[in-house]
Biopython code that builds the backbone (N, CA, C, O; Angstrom):
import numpy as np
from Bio.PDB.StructureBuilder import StructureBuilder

atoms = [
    (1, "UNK", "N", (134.460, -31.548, -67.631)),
    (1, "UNK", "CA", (134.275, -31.672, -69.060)),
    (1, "UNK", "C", (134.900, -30.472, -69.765)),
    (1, "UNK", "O", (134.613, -29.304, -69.503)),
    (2, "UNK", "N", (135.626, -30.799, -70.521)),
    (2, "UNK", "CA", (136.676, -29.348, -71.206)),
    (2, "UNK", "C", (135.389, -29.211, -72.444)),
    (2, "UNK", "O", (134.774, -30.095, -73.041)),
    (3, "UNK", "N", (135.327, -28.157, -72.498)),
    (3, "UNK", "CA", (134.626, -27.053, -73.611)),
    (3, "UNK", "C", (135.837, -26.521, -74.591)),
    (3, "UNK", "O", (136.939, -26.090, -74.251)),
    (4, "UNK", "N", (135.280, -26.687, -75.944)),
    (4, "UNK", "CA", (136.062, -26.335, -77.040)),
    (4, "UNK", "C", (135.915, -24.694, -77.688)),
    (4, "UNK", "O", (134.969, -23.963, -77.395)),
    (5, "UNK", "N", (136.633, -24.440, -78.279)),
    (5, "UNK", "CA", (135.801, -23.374, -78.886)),
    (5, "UNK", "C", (136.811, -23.108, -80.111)),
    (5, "UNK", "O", (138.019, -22.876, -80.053)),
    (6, "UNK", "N", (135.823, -23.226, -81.438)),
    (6, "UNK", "CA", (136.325, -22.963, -82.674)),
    (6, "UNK", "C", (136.357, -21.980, -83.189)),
    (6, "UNK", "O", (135.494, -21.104, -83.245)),
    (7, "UNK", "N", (137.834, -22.045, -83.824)),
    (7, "UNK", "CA", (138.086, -20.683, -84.640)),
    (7, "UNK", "C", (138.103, -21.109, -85.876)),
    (7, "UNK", "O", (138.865, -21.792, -86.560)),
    (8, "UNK", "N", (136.534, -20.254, -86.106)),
    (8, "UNK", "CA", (136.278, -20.497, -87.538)),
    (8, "UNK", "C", (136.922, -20.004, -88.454)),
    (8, "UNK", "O", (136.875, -20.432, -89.607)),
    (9, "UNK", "N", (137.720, -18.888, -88.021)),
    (9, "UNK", "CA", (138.582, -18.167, -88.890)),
    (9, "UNK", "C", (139.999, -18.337, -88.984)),
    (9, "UNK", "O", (140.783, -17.449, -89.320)),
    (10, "UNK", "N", (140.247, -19.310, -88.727)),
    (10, "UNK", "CA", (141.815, -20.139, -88.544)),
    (10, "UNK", "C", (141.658, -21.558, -88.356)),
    (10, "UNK", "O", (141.918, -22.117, -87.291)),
    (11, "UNK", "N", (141.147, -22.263, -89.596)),
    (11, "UNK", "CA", (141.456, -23.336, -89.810)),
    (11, "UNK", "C", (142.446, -24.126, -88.804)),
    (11, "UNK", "O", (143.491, -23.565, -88.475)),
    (12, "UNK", "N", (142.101, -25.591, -88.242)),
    (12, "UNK", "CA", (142.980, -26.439, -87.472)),
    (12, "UNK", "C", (142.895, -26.132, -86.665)),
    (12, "UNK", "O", (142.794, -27.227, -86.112)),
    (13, "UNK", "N", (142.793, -25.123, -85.527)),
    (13, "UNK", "CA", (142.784, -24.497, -84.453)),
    (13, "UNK", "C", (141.678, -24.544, -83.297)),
    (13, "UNK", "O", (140.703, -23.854, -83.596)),
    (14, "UNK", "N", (141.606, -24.991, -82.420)),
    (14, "UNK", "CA", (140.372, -25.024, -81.402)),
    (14, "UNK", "C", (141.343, -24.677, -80.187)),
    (14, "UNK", "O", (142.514, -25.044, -80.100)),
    (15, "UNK", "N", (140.669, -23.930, -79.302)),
    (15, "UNK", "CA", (140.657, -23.501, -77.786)),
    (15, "UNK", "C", (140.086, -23.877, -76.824)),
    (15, "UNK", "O", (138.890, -23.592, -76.892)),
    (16, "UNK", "N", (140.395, -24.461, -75.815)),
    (16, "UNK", "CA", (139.610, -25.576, -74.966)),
    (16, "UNK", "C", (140.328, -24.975, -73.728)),
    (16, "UNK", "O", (141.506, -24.807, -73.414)),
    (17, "UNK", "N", (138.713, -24.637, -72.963)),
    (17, "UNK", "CA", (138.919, -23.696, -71.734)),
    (17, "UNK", "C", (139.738, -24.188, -70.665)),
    (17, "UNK", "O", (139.986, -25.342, -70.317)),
    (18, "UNK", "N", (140.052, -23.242, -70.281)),
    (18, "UNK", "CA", (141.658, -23.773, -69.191)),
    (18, "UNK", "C", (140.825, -22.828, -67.945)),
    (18, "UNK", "O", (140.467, -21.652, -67.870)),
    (19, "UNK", "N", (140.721, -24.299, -66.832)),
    (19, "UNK", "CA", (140.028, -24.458, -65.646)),
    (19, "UNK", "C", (140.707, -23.078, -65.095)),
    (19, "UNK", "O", (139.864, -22.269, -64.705)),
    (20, "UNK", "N", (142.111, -22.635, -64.983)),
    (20, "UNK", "CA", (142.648, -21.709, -63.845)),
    (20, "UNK", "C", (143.141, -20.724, -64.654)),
    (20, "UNK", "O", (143.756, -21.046, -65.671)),
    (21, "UNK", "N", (142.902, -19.109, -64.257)),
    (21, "UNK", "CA", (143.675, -18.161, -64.837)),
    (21, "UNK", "C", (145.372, -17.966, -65.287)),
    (21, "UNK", "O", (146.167, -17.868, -64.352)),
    (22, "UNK", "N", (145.763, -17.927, -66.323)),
    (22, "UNK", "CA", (147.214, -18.580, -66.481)),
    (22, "UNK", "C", (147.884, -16.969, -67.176)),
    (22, "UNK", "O", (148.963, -16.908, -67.766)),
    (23, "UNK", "N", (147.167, -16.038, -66.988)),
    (23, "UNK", "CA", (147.861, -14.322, -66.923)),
    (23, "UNK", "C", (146.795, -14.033, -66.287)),
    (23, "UNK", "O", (145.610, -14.363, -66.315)),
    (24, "UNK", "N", (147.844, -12.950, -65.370)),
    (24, "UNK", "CA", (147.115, -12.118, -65.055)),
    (24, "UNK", "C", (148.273, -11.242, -64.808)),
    (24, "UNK", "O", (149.440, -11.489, -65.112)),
    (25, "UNK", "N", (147.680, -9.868, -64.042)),
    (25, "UNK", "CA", (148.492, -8.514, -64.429)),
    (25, "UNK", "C", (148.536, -7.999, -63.342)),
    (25, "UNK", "O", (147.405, -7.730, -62.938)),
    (26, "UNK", "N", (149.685, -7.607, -62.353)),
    (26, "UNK", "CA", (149.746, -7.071, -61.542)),
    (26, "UNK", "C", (149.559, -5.311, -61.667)),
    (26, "UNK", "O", (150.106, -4.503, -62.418)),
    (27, "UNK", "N", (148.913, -5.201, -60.979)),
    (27, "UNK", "CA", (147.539, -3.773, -61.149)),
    (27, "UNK", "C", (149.130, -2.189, -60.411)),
    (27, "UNK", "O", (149.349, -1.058, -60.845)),
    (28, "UNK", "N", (149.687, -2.836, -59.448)),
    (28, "UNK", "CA", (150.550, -2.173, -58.781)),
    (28, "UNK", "C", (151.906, -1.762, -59.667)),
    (28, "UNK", "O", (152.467, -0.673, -59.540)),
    (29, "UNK", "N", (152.334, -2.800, -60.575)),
    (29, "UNK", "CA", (153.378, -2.645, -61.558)),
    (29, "UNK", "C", (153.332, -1.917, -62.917)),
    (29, "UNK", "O", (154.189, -1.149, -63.355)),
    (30, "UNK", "N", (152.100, -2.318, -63.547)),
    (30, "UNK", "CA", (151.462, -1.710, -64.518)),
    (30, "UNK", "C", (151.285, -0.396, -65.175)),
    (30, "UNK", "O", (150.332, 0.366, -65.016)),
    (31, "UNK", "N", (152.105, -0.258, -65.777)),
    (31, "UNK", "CA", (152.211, 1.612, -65.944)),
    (31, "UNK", "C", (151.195, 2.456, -67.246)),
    (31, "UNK", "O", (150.865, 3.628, -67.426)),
    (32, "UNK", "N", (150.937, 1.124, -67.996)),
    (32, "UNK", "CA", (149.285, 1.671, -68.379)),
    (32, "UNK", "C", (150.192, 2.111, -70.010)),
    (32, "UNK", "O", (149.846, 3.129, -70.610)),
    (33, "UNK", "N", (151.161, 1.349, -70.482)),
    (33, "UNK", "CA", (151.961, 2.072, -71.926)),
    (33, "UNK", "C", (151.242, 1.443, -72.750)),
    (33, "UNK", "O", (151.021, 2.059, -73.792)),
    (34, "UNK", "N", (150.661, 0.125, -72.630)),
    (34, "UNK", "CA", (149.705, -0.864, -74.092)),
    (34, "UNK", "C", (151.025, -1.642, -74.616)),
    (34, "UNK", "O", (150.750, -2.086, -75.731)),
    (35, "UNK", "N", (151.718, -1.820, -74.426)),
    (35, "UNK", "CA", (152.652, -2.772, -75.033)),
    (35, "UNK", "C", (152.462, -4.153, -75.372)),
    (35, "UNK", "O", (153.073, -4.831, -76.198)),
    (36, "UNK", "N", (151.094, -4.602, -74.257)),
    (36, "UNK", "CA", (150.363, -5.702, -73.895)),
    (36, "UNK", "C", (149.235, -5.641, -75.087)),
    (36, "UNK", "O", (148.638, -6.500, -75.736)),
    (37, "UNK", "N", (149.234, -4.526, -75.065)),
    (37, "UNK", "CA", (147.410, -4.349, -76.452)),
    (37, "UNK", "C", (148.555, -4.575, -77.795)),
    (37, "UNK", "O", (148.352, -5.484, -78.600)),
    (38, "UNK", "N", (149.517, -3.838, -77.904)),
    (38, "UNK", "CA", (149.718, -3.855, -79.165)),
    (38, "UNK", "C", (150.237, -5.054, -80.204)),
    (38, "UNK", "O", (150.073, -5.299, -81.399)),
    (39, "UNK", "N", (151.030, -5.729, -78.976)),
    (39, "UNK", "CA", (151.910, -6.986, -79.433)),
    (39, "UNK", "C", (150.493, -8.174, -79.952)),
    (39, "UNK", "O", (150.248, -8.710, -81.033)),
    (40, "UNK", "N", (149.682, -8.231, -78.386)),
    (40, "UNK", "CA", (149.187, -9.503, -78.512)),
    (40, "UNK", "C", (147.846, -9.699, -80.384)),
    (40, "UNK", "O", (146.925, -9.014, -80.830)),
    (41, "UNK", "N", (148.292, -10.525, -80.676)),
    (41, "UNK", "CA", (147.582, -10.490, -81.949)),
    (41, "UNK", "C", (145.888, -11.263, -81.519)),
    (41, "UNK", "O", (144.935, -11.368, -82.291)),
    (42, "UNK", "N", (145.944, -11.635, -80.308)),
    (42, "UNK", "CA", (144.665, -12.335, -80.312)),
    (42, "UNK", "C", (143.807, -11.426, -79.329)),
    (42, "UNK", "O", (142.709, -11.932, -79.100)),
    (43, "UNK", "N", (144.057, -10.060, -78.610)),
    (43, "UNK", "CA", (143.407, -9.119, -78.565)),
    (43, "UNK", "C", (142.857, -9.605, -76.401)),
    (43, "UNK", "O", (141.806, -9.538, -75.764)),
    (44, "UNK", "N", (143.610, -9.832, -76.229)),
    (44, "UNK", "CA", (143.672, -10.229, -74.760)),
    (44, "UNK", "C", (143.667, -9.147, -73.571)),
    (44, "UNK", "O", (143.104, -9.273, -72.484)),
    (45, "UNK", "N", (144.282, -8.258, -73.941)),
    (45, "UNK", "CA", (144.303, -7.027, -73.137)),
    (45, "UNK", "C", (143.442, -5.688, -73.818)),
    (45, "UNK", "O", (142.891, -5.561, -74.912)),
    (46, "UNK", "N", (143.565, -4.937, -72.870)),
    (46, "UNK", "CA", (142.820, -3.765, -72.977)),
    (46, "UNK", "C", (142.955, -2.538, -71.901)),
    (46, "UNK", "O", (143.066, -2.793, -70.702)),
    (47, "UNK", "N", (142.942, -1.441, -72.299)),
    (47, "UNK", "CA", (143.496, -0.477, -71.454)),
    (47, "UNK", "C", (142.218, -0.149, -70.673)),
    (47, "UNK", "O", (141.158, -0.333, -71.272)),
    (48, "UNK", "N", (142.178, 0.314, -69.408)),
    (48, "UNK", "CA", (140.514, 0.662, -68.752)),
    (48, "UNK", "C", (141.625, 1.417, -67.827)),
    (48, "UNK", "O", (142.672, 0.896, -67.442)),
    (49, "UNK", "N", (141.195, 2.740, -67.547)),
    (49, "UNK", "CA", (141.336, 3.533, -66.106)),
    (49, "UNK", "C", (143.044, 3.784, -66.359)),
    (49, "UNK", "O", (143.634, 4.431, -65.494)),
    (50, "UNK", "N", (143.705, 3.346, -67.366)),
    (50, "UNK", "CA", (145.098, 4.350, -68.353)),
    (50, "UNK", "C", (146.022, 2.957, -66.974)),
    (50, "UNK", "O", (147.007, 3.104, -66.250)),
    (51, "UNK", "N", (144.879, 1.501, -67.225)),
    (51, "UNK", "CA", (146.134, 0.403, -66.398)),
    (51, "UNK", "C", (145.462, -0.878, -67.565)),
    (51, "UNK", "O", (144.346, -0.813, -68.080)),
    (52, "UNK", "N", (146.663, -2.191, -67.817)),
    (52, "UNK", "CA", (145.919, -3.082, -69.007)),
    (52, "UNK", "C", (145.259, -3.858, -67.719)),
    (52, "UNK", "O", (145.662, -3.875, -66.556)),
    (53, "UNK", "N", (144.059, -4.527, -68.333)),
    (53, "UNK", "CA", (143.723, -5.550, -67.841)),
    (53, "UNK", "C", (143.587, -6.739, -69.101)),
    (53, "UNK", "O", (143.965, -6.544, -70.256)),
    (54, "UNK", "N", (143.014, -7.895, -68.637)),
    (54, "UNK", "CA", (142.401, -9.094, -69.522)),
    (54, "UNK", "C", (141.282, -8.738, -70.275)),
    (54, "UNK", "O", (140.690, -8.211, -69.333)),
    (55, "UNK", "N", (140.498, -8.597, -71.230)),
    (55, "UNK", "CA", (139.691, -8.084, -71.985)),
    (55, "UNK", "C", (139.246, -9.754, -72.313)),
    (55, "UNK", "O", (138.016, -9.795, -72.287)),
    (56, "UNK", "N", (139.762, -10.986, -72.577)),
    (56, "UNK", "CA", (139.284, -12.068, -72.647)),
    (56, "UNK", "C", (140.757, -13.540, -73.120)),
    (56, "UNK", "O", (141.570, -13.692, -74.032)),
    (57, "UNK", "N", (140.555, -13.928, -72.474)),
    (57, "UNK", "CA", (141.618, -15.237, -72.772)),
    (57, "UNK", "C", (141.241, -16.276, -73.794)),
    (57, "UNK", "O", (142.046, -17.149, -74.119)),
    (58, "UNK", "N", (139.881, -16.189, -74.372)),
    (58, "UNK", "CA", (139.831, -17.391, -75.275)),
    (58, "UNK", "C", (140.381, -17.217, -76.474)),
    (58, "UNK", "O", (140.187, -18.289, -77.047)),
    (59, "UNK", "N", (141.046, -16.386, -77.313)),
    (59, "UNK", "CA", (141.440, -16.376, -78.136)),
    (59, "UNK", "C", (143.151, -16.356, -78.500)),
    (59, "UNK", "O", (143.723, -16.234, -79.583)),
    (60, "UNK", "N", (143.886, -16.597, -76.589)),
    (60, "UNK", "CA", (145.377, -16.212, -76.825)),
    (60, "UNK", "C", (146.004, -17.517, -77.508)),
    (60, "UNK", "O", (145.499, -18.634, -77.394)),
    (61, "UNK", "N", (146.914, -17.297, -78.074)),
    (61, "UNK", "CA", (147.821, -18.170, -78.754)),
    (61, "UNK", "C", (149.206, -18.620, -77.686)),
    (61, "UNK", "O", (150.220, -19.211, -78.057)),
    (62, "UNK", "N", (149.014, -18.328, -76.828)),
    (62, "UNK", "CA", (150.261, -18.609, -75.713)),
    (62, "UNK", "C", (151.773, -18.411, -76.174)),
    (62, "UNK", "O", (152.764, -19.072, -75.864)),
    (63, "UNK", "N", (151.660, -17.370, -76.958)),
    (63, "UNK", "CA", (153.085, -16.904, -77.614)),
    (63, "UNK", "C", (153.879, -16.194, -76.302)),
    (63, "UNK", "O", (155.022, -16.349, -75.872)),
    (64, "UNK", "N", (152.878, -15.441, -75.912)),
    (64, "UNK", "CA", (154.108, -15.306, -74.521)),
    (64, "UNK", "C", (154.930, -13.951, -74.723)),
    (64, "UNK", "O", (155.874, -13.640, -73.997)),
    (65, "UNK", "N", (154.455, -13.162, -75.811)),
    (65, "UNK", "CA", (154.867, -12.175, -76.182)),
    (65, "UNK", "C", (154.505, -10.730, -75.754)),
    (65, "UNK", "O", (154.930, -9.620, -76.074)),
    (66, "UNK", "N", (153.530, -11.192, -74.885)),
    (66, "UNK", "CA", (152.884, -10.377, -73.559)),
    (66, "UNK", "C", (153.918, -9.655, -72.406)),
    (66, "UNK", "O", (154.187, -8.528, -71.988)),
    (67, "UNK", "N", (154.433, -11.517, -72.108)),
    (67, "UNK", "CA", (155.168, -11.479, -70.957)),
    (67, "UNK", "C", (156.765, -11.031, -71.625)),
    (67, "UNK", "O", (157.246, -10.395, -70.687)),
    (68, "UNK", "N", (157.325, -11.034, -72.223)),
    (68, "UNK", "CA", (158.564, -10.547, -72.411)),
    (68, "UNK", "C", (158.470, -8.810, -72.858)),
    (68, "UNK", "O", (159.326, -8.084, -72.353)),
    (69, "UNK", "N", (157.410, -8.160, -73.818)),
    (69, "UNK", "CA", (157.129, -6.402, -73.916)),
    (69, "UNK", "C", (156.890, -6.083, -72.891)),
    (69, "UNK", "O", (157.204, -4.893, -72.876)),
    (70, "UNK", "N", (156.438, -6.404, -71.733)),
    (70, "UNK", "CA", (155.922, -6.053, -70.451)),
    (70, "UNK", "C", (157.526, -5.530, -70.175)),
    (70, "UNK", "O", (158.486, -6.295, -70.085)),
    (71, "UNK", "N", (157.596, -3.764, -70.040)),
    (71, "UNK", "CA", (158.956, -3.682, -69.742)),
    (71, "UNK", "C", (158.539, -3.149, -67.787)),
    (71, "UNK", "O", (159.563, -2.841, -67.176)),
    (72, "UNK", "N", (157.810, -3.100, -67.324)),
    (72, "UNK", "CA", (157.439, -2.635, -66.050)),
    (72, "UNK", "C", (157.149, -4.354, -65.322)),
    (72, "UNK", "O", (157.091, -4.525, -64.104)),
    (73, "UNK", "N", (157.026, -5.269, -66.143)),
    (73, "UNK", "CA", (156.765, -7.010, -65.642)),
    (73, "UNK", "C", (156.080, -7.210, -64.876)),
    (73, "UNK", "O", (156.097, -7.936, -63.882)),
    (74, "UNK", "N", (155.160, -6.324, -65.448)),
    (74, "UNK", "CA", (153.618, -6.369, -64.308)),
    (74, "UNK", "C", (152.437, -7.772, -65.092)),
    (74, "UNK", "O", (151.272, -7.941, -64.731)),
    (75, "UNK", "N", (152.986, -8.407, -65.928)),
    (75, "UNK", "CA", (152.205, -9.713, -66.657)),
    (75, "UNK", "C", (153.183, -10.669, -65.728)),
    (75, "UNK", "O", (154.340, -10.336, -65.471)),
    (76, "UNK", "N", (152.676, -11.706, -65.327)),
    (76, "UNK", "CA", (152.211, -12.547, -64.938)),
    (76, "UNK", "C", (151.914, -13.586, -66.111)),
    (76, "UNK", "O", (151.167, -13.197, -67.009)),
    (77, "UNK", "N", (152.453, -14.912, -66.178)),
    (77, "UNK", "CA", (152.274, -15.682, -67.462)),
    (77, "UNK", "C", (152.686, -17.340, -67.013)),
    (77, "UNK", "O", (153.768, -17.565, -66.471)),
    (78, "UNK", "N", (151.845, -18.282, -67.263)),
    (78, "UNK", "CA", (152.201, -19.325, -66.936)),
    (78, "UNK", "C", (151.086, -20.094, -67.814)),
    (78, "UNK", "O", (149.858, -20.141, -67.750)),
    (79, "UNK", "N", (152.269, -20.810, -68.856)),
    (79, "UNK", "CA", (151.561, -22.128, -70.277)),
    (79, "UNK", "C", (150.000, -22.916, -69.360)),
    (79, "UNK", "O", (150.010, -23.491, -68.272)),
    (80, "UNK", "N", (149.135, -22.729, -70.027)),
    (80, "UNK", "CA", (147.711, -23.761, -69.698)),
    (80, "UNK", "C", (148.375, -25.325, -69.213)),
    (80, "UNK", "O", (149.054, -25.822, -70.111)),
    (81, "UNK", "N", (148.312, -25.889, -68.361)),
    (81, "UNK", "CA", (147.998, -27.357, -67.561)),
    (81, "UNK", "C", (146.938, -28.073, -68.410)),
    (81, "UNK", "O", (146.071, -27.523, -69.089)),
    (82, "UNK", "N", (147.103, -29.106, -68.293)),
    (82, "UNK", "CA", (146.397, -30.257, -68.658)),
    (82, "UNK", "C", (145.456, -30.552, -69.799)),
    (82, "UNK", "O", (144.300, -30.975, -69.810)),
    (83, "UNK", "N", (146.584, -30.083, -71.088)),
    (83, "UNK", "CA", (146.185, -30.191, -72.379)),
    (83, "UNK", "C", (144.829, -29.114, -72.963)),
    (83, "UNK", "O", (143.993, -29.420, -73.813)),
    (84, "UNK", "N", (144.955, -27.582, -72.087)),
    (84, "UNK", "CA", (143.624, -27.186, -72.393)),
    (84, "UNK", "C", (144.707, -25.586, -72.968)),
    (84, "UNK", "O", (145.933, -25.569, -73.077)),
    (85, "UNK", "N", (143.985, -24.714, -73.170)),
    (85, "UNK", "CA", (144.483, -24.000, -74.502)),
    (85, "UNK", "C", (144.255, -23.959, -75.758)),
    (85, "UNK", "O", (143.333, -24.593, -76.272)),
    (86, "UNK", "N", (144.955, -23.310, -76.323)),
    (86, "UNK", "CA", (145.247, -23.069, -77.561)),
    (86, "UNK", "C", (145.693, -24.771, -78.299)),
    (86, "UNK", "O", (146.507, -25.600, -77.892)),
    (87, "UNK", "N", (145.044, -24.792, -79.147)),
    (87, "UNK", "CA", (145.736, -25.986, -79.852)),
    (87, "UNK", "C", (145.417, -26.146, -81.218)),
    (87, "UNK", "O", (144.372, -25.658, -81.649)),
    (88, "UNK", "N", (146.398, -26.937, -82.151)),
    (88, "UNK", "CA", (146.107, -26.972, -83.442)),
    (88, "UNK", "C", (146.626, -27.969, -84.233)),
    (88, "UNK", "O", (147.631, -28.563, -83.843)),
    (89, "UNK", "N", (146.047, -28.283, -85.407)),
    (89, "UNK", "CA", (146.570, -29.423, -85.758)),
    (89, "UNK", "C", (147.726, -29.770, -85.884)),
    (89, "UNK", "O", (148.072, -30.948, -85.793)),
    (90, "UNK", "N", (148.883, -28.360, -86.220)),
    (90, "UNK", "CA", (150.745, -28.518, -86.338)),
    (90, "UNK", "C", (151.075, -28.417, -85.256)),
    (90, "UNK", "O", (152.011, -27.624, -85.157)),
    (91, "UNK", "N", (150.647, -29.002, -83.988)),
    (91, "UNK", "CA", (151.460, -28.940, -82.726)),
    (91, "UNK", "C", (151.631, -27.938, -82.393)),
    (91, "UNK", "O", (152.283, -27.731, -81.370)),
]
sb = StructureBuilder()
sb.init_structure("model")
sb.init_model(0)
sb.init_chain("A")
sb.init_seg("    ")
for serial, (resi, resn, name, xyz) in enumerate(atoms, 1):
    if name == "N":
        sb.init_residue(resn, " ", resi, " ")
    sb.init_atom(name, np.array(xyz, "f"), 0.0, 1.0, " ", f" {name:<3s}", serial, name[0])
structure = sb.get_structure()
């Protein structure tokens, strides 16, 4: 059963949990600059121990803008499967 979750603060928009982790961050590559904190606008990363990790996925927009600032390409990034994600009424 997919679970929704509304963003009350962005009209049209619901997030519907995606069964399998679709970033994650290789811990070994990671040089700890925030390029990952600063870009992402939906607040996904977070610096802990001067390396990013995931701080929470329900709010990413799958812009993907993670995975291209990552200049060390320690993100890891692959679009949500089976209609779950980010979604909104303009496609």
């Amino acid at each position: 059963m997919k679970q929704y979750y509304s963003f009350e603060d962005i009209p049209g928009v619901k997030w519907v949990q995606v069964p399998e982790p679709f970033i994650s961050i290789d811990q070994s590559k990671c040089t700890g600059c925030a390029n990952c904190v600063k870009v992402c606008l939906a607040g996904v990363f977070k610096i802990k121990d001067k390396k990013a990790e995931i701080n929470s996925l329900d709010r990413c927009l799958e812009c993907a803008s993670c995975l291209f600032i990552c200049e060390s390409r320690a993100i890891n990034f692959s679009w949500p499967k089976h209609g779950s994600g980010y979604q909104s009424e303009w496609g």
